[in-house]
MARPADO-919553 format. One record per residue (C-alpha): residue number from 0; chain; x, y, z. Coordinates in Angstrom, 1 decimal, always signed. Example, Ala and Ser with C-alpha at 12.3 -4.5 7.8 and 13.67 -1.06 7.14 Angstrom:
SITE  pos  unit  X  Y  Z
SITE  0  A  +12.3  -4.5  +7.8
SITE  1  A  +13.7  -1.1  +7.1
***
This chain:
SITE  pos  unit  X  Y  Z
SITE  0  A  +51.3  -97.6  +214.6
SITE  1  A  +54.4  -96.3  +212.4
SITE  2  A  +51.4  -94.6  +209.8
SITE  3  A  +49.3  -92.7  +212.7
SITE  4  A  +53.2  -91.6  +214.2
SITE  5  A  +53.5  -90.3  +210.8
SITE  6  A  +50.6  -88.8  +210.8
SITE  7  A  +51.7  -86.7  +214.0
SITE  8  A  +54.5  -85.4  +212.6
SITE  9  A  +53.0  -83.8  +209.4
SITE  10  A  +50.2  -82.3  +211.2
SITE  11  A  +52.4  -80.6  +213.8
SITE  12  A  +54.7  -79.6  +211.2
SITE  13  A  +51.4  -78.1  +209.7
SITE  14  A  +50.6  -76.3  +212.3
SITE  15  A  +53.7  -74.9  +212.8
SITE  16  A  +53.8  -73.3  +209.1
SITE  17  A  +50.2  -71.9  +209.4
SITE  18  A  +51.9  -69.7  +212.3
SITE  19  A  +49.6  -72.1  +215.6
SITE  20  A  +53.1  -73.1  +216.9
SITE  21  A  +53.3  -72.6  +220.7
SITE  22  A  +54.4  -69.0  +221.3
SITE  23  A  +57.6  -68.4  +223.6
SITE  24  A  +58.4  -65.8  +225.9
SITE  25  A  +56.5  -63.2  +228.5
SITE  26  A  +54.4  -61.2  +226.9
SITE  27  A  +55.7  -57.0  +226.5
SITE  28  A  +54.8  -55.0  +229.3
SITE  29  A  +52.8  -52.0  +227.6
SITE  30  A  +53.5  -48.5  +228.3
SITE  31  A  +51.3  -45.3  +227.9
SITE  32  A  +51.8  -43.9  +224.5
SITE  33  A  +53.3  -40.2  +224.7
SITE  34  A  +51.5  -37.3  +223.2
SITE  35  A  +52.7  -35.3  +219.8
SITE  36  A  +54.2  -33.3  +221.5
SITE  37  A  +55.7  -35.5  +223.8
SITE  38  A  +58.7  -38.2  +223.6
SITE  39  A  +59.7  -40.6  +225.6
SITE  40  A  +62.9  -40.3  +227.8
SITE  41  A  +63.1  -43.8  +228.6
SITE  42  A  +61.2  -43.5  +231.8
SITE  43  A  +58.6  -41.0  +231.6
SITE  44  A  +57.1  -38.7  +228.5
SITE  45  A  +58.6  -35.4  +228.8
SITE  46  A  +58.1  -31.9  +226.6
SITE  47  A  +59.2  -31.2  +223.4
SITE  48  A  +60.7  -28.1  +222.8
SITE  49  A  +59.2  -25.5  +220.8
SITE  50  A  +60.2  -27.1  +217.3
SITE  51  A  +56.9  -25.8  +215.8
SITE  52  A  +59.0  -22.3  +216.3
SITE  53  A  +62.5  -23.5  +214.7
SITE  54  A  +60.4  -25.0  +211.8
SITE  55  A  +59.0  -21.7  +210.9
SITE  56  A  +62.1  -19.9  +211.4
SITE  57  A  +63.8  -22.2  +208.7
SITE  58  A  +61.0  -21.3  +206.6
SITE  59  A  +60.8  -17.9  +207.2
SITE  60  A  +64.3  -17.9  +206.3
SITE  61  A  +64.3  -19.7  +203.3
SITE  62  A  +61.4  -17.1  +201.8
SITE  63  A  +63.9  -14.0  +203.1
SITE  64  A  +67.1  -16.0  +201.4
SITE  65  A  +68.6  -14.7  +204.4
SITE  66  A  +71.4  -17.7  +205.1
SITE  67  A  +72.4  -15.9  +208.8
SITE  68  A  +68.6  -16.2  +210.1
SITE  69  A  +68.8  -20.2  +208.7
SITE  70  A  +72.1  -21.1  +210.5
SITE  71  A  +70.4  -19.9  +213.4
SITE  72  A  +67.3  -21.8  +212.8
SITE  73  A  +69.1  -25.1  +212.1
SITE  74  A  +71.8  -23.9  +215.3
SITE  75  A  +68.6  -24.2  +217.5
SITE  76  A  +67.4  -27.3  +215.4
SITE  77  A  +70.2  -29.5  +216.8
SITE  78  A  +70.2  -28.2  +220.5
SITE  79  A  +66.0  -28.4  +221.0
SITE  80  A  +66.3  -32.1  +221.4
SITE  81  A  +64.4  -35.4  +219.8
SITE  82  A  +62.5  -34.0  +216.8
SITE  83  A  +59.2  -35.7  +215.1
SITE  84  A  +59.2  -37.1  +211.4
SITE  85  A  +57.4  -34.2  +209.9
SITE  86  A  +59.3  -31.1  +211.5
SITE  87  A  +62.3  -33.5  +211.0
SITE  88  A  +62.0  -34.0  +207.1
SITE  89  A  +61.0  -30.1  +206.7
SITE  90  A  +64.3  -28.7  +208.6
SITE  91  A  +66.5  -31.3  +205.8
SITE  92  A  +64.6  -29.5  +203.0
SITE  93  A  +65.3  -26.0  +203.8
SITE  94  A  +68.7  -27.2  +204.8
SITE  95  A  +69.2  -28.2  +201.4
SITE  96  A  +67.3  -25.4  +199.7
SITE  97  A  +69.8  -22.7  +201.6
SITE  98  A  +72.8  -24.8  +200.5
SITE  99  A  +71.8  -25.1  +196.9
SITE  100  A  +70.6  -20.6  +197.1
SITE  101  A  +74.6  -20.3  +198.5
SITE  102  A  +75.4  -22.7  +195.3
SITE  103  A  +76.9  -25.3  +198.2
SITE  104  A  +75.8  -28.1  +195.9
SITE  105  A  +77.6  -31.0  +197.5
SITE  106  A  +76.4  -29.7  +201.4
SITE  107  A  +72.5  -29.3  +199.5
SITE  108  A  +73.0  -32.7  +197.7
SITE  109  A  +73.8  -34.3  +201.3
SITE  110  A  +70.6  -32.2  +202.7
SITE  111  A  +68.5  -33.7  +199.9
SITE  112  A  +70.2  -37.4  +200.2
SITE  113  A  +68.9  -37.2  +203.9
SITE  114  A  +65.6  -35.7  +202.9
SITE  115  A  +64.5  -38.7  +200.7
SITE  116  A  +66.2  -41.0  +203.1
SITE  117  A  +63.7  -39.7  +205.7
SITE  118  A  +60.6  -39.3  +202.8
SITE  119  A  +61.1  -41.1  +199.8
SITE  120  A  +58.2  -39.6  +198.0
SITE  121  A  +59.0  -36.1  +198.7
SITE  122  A  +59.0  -33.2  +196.4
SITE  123  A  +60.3  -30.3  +196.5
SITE  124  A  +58.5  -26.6  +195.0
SITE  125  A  +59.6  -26.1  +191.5
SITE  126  A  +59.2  -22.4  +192.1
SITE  127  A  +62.4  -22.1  +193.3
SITE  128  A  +66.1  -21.6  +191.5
SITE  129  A  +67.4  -24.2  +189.2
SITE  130  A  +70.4  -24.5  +192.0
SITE  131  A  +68.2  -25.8  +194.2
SITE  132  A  +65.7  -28.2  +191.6
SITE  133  A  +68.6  -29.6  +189.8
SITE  134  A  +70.6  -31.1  +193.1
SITE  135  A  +67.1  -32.3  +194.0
SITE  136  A  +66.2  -33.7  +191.1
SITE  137  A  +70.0  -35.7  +190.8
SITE  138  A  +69.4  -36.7  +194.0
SITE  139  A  +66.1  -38.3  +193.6
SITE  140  A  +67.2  -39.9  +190.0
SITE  141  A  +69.2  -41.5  +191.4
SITE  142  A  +67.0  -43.7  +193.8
SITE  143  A  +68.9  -44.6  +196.4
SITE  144  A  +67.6  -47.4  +198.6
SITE  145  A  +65.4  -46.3  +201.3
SITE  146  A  +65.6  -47.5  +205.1
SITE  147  A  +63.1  -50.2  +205.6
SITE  148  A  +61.9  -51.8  +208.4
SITE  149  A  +59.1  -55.2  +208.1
SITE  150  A  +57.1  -56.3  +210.7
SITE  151  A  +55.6  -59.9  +210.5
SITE  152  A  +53.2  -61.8  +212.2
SITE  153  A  +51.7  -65.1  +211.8
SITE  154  A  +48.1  -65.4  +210.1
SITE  155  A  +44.7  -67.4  +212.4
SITE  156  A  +45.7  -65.7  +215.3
SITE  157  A  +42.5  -65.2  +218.1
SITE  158  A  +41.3  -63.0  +220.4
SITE  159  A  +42.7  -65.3  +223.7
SITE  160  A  +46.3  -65.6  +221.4
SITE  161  A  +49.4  -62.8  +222.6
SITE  162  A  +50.3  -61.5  +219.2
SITE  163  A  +54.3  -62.3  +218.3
SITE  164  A  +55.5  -59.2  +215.7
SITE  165  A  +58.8  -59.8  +214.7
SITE  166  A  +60.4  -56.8  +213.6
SITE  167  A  +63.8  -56.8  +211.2
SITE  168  A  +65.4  -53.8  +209.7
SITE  169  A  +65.8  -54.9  +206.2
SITE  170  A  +67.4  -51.6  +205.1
SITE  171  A  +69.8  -48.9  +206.7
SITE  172  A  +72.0  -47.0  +204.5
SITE  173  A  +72.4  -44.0  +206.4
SITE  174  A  +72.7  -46.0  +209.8
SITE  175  A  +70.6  -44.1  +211.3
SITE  176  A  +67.8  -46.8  +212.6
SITE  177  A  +68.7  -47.6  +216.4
SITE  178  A  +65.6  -48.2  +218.2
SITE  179  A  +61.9  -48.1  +217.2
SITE  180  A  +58.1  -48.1  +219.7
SITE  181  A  +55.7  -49.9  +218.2
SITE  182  A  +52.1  -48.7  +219.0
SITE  183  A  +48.8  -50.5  +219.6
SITE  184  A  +44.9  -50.4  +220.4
SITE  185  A  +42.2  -52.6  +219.8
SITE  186  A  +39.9  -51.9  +217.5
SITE  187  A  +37.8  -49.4  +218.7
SITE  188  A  +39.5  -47.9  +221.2
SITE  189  A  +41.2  -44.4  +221.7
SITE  190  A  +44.2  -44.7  +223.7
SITE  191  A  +47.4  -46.0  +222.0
SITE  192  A  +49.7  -48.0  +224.4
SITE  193  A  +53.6  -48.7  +223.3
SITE  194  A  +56.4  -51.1  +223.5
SITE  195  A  +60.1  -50.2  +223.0
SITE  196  A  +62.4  -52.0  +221.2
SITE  197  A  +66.4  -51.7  +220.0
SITE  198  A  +67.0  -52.6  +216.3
SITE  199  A  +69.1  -54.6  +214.9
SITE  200  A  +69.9  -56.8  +211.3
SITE  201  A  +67.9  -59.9  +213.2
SITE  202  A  +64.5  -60.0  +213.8
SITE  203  A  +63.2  -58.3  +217.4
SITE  204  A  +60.1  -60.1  +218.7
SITE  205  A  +58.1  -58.0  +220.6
SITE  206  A  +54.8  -60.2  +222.4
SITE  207  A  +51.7  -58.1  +222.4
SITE  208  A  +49.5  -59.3  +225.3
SITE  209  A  +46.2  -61.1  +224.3
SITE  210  A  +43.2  -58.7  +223.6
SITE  211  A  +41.1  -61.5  +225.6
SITE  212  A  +37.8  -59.8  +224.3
SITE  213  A  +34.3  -61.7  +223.5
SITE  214  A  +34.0  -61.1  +219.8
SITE  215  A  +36.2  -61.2  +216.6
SITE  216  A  +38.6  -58.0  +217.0
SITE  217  A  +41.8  -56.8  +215.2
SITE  218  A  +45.1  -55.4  +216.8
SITE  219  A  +45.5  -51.9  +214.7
SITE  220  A  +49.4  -50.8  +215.3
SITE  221  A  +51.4  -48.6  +213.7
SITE  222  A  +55.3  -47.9  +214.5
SITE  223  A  +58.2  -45.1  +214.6
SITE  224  A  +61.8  -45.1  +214.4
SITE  225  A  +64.8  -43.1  +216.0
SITE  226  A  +68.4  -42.4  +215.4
SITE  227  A  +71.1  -41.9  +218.0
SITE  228  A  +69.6  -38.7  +219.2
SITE  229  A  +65.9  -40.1  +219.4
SITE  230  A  +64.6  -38.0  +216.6
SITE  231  A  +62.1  -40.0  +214.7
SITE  232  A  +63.7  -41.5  +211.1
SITE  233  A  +61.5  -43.8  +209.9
SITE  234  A  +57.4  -44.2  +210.0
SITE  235  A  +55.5  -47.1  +209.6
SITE  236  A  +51.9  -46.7  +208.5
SITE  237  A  +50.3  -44.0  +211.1
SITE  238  A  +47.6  -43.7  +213.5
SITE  239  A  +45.7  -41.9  +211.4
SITE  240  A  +45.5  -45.5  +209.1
SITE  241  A  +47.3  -48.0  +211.1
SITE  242  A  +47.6  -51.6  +210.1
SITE  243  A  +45.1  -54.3  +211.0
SITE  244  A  +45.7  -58.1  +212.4
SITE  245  A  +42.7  -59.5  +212.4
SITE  246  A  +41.6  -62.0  +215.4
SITE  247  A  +39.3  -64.8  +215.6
SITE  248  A  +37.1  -65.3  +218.8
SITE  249  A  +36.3  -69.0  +219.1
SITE  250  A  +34.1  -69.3  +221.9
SITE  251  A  +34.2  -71.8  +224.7
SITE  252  A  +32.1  -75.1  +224.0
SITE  253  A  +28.7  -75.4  +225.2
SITE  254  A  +28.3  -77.4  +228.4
SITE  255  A  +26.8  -80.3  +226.6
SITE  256  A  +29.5  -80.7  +224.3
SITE  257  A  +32.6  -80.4  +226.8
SITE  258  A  +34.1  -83.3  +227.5
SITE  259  A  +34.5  -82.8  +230.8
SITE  260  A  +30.4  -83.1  +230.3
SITE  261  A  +30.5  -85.9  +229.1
SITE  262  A  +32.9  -87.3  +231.7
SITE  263  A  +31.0  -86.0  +234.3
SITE  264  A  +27.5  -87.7  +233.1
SITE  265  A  +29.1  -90.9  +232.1
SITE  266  A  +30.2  -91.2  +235.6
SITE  267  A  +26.6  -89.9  +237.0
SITE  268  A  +25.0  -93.0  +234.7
SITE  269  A  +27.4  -95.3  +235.8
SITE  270  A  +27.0  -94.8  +239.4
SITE  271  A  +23.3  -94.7  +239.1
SITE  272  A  +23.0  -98.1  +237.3
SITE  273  A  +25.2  -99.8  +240.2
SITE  274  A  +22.6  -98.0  +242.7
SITE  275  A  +19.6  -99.6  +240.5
SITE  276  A  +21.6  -102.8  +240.3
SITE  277  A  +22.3  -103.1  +244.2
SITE  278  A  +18.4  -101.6  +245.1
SITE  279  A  +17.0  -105.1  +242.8
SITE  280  A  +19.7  -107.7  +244.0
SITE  281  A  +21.6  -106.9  +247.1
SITE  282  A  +19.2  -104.4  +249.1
SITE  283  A  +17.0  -106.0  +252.0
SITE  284  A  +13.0  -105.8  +251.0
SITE  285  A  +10.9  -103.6  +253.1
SITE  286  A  +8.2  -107.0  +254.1
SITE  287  A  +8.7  -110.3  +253.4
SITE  288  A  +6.0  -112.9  +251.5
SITE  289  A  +5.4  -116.7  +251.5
SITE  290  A  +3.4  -119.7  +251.5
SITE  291  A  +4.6  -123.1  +252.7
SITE  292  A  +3.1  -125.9  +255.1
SITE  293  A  +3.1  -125.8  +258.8
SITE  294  A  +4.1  -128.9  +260.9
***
């Protein structure tokens, strides 16, 4: 007895480390992804505004070397509200690039500090003035720590399984990670659908509802970060390539191997033996047979 309680243990523990623990919590209610050009308020996807426009005025800017026309760019910038990764890692490039044409070097180096924080592999032209390459180039030798963010899941997960990602900034310099929306799709499907969560030093777990499909599928997700002001800081693969989590389908049993079969007809057989039993022993006969003498 004291072997097979044994026994127990290690096997649950077993199951545990192999990520098959039971899974606590409600499941995420799922929102609507937003658009590109859409963020979410909270409540509802609303507009951006027209940072296309304020992106190419920076630009347009930088090409005149005309420092008034940038200040207004970057003015306009601050005021249009959240901005995407992309238009937000150009605007901290030609931020830097004006400083370091003005020969600001410490406002540039801070532009180019941000830059990297929001795209570590980023380069800058080296067609422009050694004012501007040289700040960059300090900046990026010296390889400051990026913000990181990890998102973990257990592995054997199925199809009939809500999917636990727990999600831990693991870096933050610039303090600038606040909240993050993790998006998600089954394989093979268009729409993305969303799930919005605050960050923090200890794991978030967010609980993905079960896919519940008929055949081996993967989750695909990807997921984007925000500072104070909702502009996006920090990208997480894309849905152009997301990341994969494969699922098992295991289907149900076939009816003759179900124990509730086997129940069932071992019940059946047992009743039909006590009917066969009763029919030769207890039941009356339909006519009666004899011989005998009589006095």
């Amino acid at each position: 007895m004291l072997a097979s309680t044994k026994m127990r243990a290690i096997l649950v523990v077993a199951i545990a480390a192999c990520g098959g623990g039971t899974l606590t919590g409600s499941p995420s209610t799922l929102r609507p992804a937003c658009t590109s050009t859409q963020y979410w308020t909270g409540t509802t996807c609303a507009a951006r505004g027209d940072v296309a426009k304020v992106v190419a005025d920076a630009k347009q800017a930088v090409a005149d070397q005309d420092p008034d026309k940038a200040a207004t760019a970057f003015a306009a910038a601050d005021q249009i509200g959240p901005i995407d990764h992309e238009s937000n890692v150009s605007l901290w490039e030609q931020r830097g690039i004006v400083a370091g044409f003005m020969k600001d070097e410490r406002t540039s180096k801070n532009a180019f500090d941000m830059l990297l924080a929001l795209d570590p592999a980023h380069l800058i032209s080296y067609g422009l003035t050694p004012d501007v390459t040289l700040v960059f180039e300090g900046v990026r030798a010296a390889k400051p720590r990026s913000p990181e963010v990890d998102i973990a899941w257990p592995s054997g997960l199925k199809t009939s399984d809500p999917i636990p990602l727990d999600i831990e900034v693991l870096s933050d310099r610039k303090q600038f990670l606040r909240r993050a929306t993790v998006f998600v799709r089954a394989r093979g499907e268009l729409p993305w659908r969303a799930s919005d969560l605050t960050l923090a030093p200890k794991p978030t777990r967010v609980l993905i509802p079960a896919l519940d499909v008929a055949k081996p599928s993967a989750l695909e997700l990807y997921l984007r970060a925000y500072d104070d002001k909702g502009n996006e800081v920090l990208s997480w693969s894309d849905p152009i390539k997301p990341r994969e989590i494969p699922l098992r389908y295991d289907p149900p049993p076939k009816w003759y191997r179900n124990w509730k079969t086997y129940a069932i007809g071992g019940t059946a057989a047992v009743l039909l033996t006590g009917l066969v039993v009763y029919a030769v022993t207890l039941s009356p006969p339909d006519n009666a047979s004899g011989s005998g003498v009589v006095k």
